[in-house]
C-alpha positions as CSV (number, residue, x, y, z in Angstrom):
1,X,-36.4,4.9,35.7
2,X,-34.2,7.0,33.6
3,X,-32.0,5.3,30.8
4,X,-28.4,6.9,31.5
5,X,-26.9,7.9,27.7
6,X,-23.5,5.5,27.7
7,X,-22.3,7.4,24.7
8,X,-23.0,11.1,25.9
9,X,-21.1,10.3,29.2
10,X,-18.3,8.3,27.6
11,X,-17.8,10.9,24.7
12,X,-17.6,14.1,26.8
13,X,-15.6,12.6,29.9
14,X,-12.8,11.4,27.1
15,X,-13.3,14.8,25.6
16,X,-12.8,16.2,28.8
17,X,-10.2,14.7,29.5
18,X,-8.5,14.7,26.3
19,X,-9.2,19.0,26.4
20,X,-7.2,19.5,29.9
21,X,-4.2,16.8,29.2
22,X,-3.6,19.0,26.2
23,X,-3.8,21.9,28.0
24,X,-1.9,21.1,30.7
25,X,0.9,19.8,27.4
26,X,0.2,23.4,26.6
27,X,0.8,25.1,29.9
28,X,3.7,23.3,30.5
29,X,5.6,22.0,27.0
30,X,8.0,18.8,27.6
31,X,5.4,17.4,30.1
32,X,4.3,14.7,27.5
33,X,8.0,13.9,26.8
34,X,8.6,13.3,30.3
35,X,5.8,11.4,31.5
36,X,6.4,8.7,28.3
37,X,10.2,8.7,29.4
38,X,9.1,7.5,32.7
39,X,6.7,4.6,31.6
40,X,9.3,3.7,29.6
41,X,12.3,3.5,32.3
42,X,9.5,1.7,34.3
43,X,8.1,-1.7,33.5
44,X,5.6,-1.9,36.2
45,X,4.4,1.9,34.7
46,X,4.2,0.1,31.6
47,X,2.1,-2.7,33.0
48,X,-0.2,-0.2,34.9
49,X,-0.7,2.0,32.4
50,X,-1.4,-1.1,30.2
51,X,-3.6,-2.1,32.4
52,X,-5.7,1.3,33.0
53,X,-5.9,1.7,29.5
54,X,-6.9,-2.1,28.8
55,X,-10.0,-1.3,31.3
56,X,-10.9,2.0,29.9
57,X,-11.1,0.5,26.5
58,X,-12.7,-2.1,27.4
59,X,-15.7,0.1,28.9
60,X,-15.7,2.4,26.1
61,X,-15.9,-0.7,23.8
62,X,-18.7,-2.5,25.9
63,X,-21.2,0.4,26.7
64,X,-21.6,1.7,23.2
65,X,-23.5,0.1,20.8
66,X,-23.1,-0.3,17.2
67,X,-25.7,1.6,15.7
68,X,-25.2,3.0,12.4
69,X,-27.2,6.1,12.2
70,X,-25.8,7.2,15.4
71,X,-22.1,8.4,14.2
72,X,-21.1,9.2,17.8
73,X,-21.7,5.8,19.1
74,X,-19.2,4.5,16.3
75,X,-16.8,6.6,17.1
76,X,-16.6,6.0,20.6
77,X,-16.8,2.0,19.8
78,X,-14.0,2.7,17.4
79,X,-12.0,4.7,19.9
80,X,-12.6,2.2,22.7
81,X,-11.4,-0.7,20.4
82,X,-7.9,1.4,19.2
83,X,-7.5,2.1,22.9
84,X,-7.8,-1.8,23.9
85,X,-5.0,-2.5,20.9
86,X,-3.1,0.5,22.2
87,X,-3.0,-1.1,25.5
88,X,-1.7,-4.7,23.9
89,X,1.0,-2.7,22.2
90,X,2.1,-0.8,25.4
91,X,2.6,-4.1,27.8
92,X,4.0,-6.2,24.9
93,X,6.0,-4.0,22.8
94,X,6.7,-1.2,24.7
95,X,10.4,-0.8,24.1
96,X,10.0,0.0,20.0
97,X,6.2,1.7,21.0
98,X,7.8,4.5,23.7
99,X,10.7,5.1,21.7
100,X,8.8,5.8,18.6
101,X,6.5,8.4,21.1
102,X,9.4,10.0,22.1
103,X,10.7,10.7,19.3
104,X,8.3,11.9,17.9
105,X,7.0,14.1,20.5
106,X,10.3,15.5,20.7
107,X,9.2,18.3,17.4
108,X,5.8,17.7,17.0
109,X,4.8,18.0,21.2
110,X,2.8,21.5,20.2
111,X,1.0,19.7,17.4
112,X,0.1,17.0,19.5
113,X,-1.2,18.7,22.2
114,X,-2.9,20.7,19.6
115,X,-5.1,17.8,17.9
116,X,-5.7,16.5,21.3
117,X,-7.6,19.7,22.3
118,X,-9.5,19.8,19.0
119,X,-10.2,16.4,19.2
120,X,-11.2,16.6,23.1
121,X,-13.4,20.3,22.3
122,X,-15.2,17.7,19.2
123,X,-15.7,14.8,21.6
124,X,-17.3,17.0,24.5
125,X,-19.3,19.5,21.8
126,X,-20.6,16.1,20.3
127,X,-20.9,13.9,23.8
128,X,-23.3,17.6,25.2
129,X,-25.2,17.4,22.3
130,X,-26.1,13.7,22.1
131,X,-27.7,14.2,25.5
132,X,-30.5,16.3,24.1
């Protein structure tokens, strides 16, 4: 039976993901402004996305291990963790967290939605690689 790599999977489908939100930021500047506008007019958006991010993080977290000489599965532990306190943040303090995201999204959005490409292109590149 074939072992299925938790940390290839998990780091290229982030990276993925990560790559085409910051395109789609890219094709379409303001898009990140508006969407955290609207979780923060919207309590139960902030409790769903709370909750969606709570459960991604949570797999992240739980399906890589800790294993020193493998950097990528630290990273994606690491990541999975920040996501998990992100998500704590988001349904408890959401007020101070989306106004500081909108702000600062406001002149940075085309910096943003840069290192979010670079960092998705690093986590698929790496995630494809760990599967050899």
């Amino acid at each position: 039976m074939p072992v299925i790599d938790a940390t290839a999977w998990t780091a290229t489908l982030l990276g993925l993901f990560a790559t085409f939100a910051a395109i789609g930021a890219l094709r379409k500047p303001g898009i990140w402004q508006t969407l955290v506008k609207e979780v923060e007019d919207s309590p139960a958006l902030q409790m769903i996305s709370g909750v969606a991010e709570l459960a991604a993080g949570a797999a992240i977290y739980l399906v890589n291990p800790w294993i020193p000489a493998d950097i990528l599965s630290c990273v994606m532990k690491t990541i999975g963790g920040l996501m998990m306190a992100e998500a704590l943040v988001v349904v408890g303090f959401s007020d101070i967290y989306f106004h500081f995201w909108l702000k600062n999204l406001s002149f940075m959005h085309k910096g943003w939605a840069i290192a979010s490409l670079a960092i998705g292109a690093a986590l698929t590149v790496a995630g494809a690689f760990h599967f050899t």
